[in-house]
C-alpha positions as CSV (number, residue, x, y, z in Angstrom):
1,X,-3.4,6.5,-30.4
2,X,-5.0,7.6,-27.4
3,X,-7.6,4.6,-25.7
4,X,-10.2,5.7,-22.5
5,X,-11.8,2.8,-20.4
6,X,-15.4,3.1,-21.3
7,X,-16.5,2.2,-17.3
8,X,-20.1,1.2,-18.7
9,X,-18.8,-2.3,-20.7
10,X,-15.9,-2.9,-17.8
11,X,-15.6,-4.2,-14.4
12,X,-12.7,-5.0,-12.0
13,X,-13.0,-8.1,-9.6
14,X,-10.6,-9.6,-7.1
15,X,-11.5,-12.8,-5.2
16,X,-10.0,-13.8,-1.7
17,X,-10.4,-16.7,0.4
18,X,-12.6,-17.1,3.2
19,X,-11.4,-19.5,6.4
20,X,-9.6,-21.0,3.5
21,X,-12.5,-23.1,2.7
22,X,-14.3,-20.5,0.2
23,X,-14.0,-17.8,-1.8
24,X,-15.2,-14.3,-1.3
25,X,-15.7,-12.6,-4.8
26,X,-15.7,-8.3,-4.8
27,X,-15.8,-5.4,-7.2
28,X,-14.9,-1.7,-7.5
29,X,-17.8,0.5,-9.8
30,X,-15.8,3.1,-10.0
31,X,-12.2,3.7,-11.9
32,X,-10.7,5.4,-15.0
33,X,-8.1,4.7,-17.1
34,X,-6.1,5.3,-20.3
35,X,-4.1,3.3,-22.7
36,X,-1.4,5.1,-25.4
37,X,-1.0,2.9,-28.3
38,X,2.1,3.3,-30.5
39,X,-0.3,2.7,-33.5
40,X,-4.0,2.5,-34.5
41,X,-3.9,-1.5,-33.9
42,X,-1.1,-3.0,-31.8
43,X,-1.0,-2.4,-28.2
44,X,2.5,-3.4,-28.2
45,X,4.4,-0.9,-25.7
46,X,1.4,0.6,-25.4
47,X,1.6,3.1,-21.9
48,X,-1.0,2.1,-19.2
49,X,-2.7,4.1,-16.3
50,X,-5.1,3.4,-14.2
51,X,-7.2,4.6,-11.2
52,X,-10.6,3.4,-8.9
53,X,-11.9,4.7,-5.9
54,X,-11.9,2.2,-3.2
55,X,-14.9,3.8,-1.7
56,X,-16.7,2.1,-4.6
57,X,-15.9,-1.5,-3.3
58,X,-18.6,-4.0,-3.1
59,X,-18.6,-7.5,-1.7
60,X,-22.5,-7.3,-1.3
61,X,-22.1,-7.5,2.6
62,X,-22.0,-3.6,3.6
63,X,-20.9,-4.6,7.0
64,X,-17.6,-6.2,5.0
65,X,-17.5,-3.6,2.9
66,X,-17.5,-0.9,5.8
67,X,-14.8,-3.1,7.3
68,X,-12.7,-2.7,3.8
69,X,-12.7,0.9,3.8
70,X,-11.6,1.2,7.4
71,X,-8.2,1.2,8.9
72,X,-7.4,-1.8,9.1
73,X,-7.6,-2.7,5.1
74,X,-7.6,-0.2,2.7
75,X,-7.6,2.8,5.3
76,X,-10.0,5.3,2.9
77,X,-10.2,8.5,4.6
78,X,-6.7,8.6,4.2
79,X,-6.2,6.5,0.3
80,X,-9.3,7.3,-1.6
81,X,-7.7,5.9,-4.6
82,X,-5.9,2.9,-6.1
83,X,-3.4,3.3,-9.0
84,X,-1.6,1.7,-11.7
85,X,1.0,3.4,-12.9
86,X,4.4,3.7,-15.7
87,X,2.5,0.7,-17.3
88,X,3.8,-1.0,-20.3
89,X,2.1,-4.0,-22.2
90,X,4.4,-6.3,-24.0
91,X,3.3,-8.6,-26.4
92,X,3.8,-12.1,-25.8
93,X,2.1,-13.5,-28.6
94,X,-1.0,-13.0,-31.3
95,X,-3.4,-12.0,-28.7
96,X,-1.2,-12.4,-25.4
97,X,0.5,-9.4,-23.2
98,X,2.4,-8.6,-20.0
99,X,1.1,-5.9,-18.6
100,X,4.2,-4.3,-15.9
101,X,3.8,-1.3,-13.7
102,X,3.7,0.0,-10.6
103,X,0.4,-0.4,-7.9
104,X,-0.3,1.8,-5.3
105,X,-2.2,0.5,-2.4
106,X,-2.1,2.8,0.4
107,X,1.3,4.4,0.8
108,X,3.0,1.3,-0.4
109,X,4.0,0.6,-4.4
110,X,5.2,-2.1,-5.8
111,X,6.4,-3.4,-9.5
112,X,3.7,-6.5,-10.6
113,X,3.1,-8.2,-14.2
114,X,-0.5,-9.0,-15.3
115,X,-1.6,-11.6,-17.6
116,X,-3.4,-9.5,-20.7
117,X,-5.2,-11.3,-23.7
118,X,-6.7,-9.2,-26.2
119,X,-10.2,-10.1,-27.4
120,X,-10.1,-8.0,-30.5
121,X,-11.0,-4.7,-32.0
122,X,-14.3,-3.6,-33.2
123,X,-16.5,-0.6,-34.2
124,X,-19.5,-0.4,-32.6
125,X,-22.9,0.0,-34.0
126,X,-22.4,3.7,-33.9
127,X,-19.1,3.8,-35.4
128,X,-16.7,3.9,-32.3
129,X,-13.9,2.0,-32.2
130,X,-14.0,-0.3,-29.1
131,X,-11.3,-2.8,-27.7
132,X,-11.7,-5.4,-25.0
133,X,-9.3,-7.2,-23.3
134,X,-9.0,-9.6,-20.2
135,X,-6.6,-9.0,-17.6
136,X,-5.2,-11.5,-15.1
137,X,-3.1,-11.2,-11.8
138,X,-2.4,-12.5,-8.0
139,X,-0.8,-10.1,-5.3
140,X,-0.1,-10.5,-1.8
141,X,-2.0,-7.6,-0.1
142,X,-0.1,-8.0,3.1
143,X,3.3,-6.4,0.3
144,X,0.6,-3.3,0.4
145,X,0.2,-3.1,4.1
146,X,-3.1,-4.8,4.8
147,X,-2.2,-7.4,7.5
148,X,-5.7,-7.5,9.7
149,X,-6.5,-11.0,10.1
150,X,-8.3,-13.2,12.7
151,X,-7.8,-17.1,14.0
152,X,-10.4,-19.2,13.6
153,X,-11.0,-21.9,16.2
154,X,-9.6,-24.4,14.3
155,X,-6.4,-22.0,13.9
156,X,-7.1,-21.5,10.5
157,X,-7.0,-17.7,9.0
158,X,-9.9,-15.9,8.2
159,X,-9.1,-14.1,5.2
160,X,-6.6,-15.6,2.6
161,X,-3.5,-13.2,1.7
162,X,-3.1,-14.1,-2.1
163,X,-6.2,-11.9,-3.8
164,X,-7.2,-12.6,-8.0
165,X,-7.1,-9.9,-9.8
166,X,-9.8,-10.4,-12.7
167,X,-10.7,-6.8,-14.8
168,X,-13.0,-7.0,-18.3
169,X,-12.0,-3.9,-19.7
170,X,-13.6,-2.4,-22.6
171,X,-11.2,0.6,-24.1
172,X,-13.0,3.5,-26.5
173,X,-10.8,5.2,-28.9
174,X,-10.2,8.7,-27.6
């Protein structure tokens, strides 16, 4: 059973700190992404794969943004795109998954686990079979190469090095 992100009812977030005192929230508009389900409703073993373009990142500041796509963070002349790839959801329990696979952010991959709940499956009002879920993760973005940082005058960092993962995503029955 074949499953497409419908981009429209999804987003994906991440949240960093700020001179460890705050938190700066973010989001990508633009990514893609399909699911293979071994049957019509269980996502167990499913197959996962997913991409966004990092020159959709937002953080409503465009000079931080600008900063993002540069060199010295996601570098996106050079890696237009983040992926997740050879991933596999396990069920947990009723409605809970690991999600495993590989992420590619910049020239560097690396294996992580995601925390996946299921909200349910639904047809929509026009007869399309819709399923949403909740995913949940934390990675270290200096294990993908993105090590800018600054001192503050108290000595403290400016930007955090653990960054939240949060995605809503809303599948569509291919």
């Amino acid at each position: 059973m074949n499953w497409n992100i419908d981009q429209t009812h999804s987003e994906v977030q991440f949240k960093v700190k700020h001179l460890v005192i705050s938190t700066v929230t973010g989001n990508f508009t633009s990514f893609e992404g399909t699911v293979l389900a071994t049957s019509e409703d269980s996502f167990d073993n499913a197959a996962v794969a997913f991409s966004l373009n990092v020159d959709s990142i937002s953080t409503n500041q465009i000079d931080r943004d600008n900063h993002l796509k540069s060199a010295e963070f996601f570098d996106v002349e050079k890696f237009p795109k983040i992926t997740f790839s050879n991933g596999k959801l396990t069920k947990k329990n009723n409605n809970d998954y690991d999600l495993n696979g590989h992420l590619t952010i910049k020239e560097t991959t690396k294996p992580i686990t995601l925390q996946v709940t299921l909200g349910g499956i639904m047809k929509d009002p026009w007869g399309n079979t819709k399923a949403g879920f909740e995913i949940n993760g934390v990675i270290n973005r200096k294990d993908f190469g993105m090590t800018w940082n600054a001192i503050t005058e108290a000595g403290g960092l400016l930007v955090g090095e653990d960054i939240k993962l949060a995605l809503n995503i809303q599948l569509a029955k291919a």
